[in-house]
N, C-alpha and C positions, 0 to 999 in steps of 0.2 A: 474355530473361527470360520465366519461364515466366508464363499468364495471373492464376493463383494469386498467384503475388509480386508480380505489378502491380499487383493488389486491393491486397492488403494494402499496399504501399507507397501507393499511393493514398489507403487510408483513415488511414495514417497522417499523412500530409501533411494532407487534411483535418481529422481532430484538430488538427494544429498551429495552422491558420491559422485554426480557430475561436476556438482559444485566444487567438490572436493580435488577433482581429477583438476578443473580449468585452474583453480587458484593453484595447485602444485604448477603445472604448467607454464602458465603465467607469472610464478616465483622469480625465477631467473636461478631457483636451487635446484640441486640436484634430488632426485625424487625421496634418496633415505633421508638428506637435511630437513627435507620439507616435513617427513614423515617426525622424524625426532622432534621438531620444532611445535607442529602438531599434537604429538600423542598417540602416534597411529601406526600401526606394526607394520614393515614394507609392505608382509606380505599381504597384511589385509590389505592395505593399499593397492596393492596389484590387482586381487581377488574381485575389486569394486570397481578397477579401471576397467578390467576384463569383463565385467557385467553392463556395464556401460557402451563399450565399443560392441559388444554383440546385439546388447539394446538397438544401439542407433546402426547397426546393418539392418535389423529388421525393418526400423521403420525408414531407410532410405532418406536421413535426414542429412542436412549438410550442416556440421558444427564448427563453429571456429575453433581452433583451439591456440591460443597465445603463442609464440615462440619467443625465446628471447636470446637474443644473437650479440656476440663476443667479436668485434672487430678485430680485438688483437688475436685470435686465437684464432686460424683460419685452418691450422694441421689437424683440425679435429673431424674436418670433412673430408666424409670418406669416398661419397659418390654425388655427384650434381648432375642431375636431370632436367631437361627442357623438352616442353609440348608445346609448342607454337608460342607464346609469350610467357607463357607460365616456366617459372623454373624454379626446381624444389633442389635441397642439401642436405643429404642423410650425414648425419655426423656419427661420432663411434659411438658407438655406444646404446642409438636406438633400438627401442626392444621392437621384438616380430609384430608386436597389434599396431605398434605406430607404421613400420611398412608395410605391413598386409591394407590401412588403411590410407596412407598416402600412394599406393598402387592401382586401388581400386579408383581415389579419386583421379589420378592421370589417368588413367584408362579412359574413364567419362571424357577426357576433355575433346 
């Protein structure tokens, strides 16, 4: 394959599994529900979130990514952080790529 068609095969896969990453996210389920509901083996799931998060460190991009938050369920937060108006909620459970990159973004602010 020539180098051309790897790109592009490449950035097409990345589209997917961003897609793939935002809708899990944006679920309001927990990442294996999403993955069972899906078709999609955690850990490929992980494998393609982690391709994705190192993607967009390269290119310095800013992504939304959904949260969906549990008003009754507030003991699941483990640290809340504030930077001038900005304040984030690490609940248990967040894996390392989600605070390595909600860390980098507070830093920026």
């Amino acid at each position: 394959m020539s180098k051309s068609l790897r790109v592009i095969k490449e950035n097409a896969n990345l589209a997917e599994w961003m897609r793939q990453v935002k809708e899990c996210r944006g679920s309001g389920m927990s990442v294996r529900a999403w993955c069972e509901q899906s078709g999609i083996a955690v850990s490929t799931y992980t494998y393609r979130q982690n391709k994705v998060w190192k993607e967009l460190q390269k290119s310095n991009q800013f992504v939304e990514v959904p949260l969906s938050f549990d008003e009754s369920n507030h003991s699941n937060i483990a640290a809340s952080v504030r930077v001038g108006s900005i304040c984030a909620e690490v609940h248990n459970g967040a894996d390392e790529a989600t605070l390595a990159a909600l860390f980098r973004v507070l830093k920026s602010c």
